[in-house]
Legacy VTK file of the C-alpha trace (Angstrom):
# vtk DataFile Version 3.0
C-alpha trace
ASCII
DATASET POLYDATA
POINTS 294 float
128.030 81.656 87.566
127.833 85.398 88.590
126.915 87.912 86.257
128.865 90.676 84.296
127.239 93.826 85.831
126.038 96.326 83.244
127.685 99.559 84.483
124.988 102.239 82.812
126.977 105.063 84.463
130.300 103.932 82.594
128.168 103.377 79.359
126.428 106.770 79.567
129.668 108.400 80.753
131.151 106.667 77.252
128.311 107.919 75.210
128.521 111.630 76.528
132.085 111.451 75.706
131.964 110.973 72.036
128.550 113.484 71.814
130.870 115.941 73.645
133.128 116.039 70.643
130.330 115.551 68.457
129.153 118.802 69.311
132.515 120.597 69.533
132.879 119.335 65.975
129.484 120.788 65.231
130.447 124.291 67.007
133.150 124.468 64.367
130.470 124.833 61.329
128.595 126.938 63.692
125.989 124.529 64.734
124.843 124.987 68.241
122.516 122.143 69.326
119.810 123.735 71.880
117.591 121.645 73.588
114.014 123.791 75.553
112.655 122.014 78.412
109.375 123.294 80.344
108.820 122.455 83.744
105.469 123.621 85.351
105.411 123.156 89.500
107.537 121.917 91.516
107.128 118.659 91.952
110.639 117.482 93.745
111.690 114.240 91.743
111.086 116.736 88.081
113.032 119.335 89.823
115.848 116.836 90.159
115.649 115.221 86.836
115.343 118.888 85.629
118.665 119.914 87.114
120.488 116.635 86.461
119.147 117.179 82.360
120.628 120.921 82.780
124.217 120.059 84.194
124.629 117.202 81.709
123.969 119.958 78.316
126.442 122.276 79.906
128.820 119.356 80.198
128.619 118.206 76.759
127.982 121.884 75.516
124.962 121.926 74.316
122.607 125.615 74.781
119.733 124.935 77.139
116.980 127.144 77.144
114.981 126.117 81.105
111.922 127.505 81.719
110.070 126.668 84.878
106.607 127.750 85.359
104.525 128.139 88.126
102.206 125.041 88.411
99.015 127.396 88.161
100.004 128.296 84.615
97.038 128.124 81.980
97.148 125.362 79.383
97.321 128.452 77.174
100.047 130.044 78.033
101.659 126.261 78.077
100.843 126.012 74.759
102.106 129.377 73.792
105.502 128.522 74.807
105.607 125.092 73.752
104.254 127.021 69.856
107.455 129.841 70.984
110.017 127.013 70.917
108.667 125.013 68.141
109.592 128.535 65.807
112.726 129.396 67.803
116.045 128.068 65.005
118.058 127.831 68.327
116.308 125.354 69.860
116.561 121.627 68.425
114.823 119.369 70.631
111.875 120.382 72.955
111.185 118.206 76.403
108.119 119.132 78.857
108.921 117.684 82.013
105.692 115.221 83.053
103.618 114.896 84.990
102.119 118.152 84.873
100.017 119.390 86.786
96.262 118.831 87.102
94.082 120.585 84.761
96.617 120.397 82.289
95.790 118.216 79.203
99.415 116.083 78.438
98.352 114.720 75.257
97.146 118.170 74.132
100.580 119.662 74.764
102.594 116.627 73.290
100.564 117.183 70.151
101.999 120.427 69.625
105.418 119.462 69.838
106.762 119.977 66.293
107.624 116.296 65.489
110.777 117.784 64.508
112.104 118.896 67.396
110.023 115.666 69.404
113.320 114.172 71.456
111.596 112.445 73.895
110.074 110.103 70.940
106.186 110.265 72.150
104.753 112.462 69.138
102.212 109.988 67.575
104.391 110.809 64.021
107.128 109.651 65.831
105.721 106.771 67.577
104.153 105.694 63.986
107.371 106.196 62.288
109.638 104.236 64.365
106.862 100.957 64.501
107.260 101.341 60.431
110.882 101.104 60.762
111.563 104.933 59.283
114.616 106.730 60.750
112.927 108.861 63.919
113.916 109.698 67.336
113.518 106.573 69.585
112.064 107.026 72.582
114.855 107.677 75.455
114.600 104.738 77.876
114.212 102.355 75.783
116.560 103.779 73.195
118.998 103.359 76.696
118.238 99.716 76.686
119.357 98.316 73.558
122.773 100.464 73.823
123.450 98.582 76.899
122.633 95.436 75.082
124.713 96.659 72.568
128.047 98.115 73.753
128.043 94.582 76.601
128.388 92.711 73.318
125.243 91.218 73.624
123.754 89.597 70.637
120.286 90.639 69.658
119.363 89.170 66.389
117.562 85.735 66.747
117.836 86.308 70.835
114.195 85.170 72.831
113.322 88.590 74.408
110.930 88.267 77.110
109.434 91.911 78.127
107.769 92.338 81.382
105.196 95.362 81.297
103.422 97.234 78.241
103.916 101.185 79.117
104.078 103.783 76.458
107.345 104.668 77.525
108.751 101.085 77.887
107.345 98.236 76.600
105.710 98.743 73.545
108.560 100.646 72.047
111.040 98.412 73.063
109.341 95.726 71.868
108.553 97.603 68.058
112.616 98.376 68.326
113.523 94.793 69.085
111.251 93.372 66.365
112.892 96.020 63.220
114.618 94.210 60.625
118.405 96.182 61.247
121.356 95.787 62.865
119.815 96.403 66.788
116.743 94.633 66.468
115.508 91.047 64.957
114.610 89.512 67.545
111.552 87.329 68.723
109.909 89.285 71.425
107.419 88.560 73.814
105.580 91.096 75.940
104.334 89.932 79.121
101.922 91.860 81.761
99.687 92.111 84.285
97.231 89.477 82.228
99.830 87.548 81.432
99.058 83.166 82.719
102.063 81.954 84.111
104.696 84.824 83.604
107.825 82.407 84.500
106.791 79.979 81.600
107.541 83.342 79.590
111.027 84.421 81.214
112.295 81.069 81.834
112.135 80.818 77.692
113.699 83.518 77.033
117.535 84.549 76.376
117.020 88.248 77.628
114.861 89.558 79.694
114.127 93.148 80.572
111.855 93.623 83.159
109.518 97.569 83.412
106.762 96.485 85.768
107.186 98.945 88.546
107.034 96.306 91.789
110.207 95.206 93.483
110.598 91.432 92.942
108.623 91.087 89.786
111.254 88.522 88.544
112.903 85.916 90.800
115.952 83.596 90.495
113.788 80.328 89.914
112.288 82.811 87.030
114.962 83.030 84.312
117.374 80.080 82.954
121.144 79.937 83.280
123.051 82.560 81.345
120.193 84.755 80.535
120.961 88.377 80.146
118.379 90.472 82.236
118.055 94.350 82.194
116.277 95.807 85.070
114.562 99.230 84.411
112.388 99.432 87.377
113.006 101.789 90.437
111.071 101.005 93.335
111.513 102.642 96.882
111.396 100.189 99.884
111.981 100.810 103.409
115.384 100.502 105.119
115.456 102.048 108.619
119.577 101.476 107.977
119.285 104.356 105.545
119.244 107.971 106.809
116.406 108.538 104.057
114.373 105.632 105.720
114.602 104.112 102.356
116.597 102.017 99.312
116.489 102.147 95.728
115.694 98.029 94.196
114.342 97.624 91.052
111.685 95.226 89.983
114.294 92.211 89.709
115.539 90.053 93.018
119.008 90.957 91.983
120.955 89.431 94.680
119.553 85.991 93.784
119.589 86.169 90.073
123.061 87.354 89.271
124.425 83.963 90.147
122.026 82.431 87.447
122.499 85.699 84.556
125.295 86.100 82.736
124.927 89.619 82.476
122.613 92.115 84.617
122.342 95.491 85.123
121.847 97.122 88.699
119.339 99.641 90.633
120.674 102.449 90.479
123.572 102.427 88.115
121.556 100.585 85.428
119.754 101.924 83.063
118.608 105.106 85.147
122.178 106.948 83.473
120.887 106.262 79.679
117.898 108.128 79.727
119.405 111.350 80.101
122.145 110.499 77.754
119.879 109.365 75.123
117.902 112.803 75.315
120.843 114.500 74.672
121.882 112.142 71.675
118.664 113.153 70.398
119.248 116.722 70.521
122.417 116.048 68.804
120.646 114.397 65.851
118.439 117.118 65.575
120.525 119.989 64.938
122.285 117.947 62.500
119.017 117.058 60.442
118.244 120.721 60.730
121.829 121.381 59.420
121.239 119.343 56.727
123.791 117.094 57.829
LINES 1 295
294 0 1 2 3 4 5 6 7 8 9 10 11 12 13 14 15 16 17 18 19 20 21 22 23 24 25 26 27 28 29 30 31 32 33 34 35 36 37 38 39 40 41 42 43 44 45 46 47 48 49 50 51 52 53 54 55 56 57 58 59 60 61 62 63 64 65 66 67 68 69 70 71 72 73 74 75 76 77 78 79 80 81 82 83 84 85 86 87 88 89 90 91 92 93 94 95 96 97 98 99 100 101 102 103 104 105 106 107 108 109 110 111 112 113 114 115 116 117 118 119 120 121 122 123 124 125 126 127 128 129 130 131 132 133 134 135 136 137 138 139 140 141 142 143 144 145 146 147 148 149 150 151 152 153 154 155 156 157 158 159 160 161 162 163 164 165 166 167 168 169 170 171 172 173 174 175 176 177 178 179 180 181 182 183 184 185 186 187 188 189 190 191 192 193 194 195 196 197 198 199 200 201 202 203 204 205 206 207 208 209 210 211 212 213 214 215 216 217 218 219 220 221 222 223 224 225 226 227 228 229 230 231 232 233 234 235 236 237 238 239 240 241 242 243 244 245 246 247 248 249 250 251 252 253 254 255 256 257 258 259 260 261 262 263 264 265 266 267 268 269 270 271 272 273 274 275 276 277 278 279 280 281 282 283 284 285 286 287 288 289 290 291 292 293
């Protein structure tokens, strides 16, 4: 058996598709969704992201409203602009760009974020909300995840989920999102770490596997059981004097070996890296058309 590779570029090109005439259709009432994203320094890899988040609201047509700050600006003027955006009726989602730089308190500044306008899903309200099971913006990545699952016809309800790592931004919400009694969760989830005895008793179990632990080779071939469905969401950097960088993209899943045992996987990069963006902007989206009223 080889594995059906999850093509996350084709599924986020799909997904921007249909929000692109979501959002011409919204244009037509004169709805305008605007998404405000602060970055403060210059670290290189937010720059990027930064930019990539830009181009993708001008392809889709949503307003974006950039502001990049020097990384010496005061948590007070931070917070002033953060407390600008949360008033301004033309912007519907708000994203500051982490990590910021030191001396800058996160969690203060992800506080202020009106929950409304949270589209990166990491207000506390939000986070509360969605392990309740109200409607709330889902946290990007992992929001990324399950429309893979989805849209590769996978079946989730009553599926063994083994997760490997507990992040904020990973783990725990996927896990709370597979768990929901709907139509994209009810499943029986396990979450796996760095305490976890015998990890491969864990994966071997389960039906899908989705693997955010941050080290290259985390999960093996003699790991998972024929015809699981594993989702990679790692992106490590290892060396590769073939490369002209000096280095290769893997993610935290020995791919090679286990796509002759899965029956679907996704790839690093091309995986889920492409959903994360796309899920922002969904978010967005859904925003101006709560504020709407729609």
């Amino acid at each position: 058996m080889t594995a059906r590779i999850i093509d996350g570029k084709q599924v986020a090109a799909d997904m921007r598709a249909e929000l692109k005439d979501e959002v011409a259709r919204l244009k037509q009432q004169a709805i305008v969704p605007g998404l405000g994203v602060i970055l403060v320094g210059e670290d290189p890899a937010s720059q990027s992201y930064v930019t990539a988040k830009e181009r993708a609201c001008e392809d889709i047509g949503l307003y974006s409203d950039d502001n990049r700050l020097p990384a010496d600006t005061s948590q007070e003027d931070l917070m002033a602009l953060v407390e600008k955006m949360n008033k301004d009726p033309k912007i519907n989602g708000i994203l500051v760009q982490l990590p910021l730089p030191k001396g800058l308190n996160e969690a203060d500044v992800l506080l202020a974020i009106d929950p409304a306008k949270d589209v990166d899903g990491f207000h506390p309200m939000n986070v509360g909300k969605m392990v309740v099971g109200e409607k709330t913006f889902l946290p990007c990545t992992p929001h990324g995840v399950i429309q893979l699952l989805i849209r590769s016809g996978v079946k989730l309800e009553g599926a063994e989920v083994a997760i490997v790592g507990r992040s904020n931004i990973v783990g725990k919400p996927l896990a709370n999102m597979l768990i929901q009694k709907n139509a994209t969760g009810n499943a029986t989830v396990t979450v796996c770490h760095t305490r976890t005895k015998n990890l491969a008793e864990h994966t071997k179990r389960a039906d899908i596997v989705i693997v955010a632990a941050g080290r290259p080779n985390t999960v093996t071939a003699d790991m998972v059981k024929d015809g699981v469905v594993v989702i990679d969401v790692g992106v490590n950097r290892v060396e590769d004097a073939t490369k002209k960088s000096g280095y290769r993209l893997v993610g935290d899943v020995d791919f090679e070996a286990v796509k002759e045992k899965a029956s679907f996987i996704t790839p690093v990069p091309g995986g889920v890296g492409p959903m994360t963006i796309t899920m922002l902007l969904y978010n967005t989206v859904e925003s101006a058309k709560r504020a709407a009223g729609l």
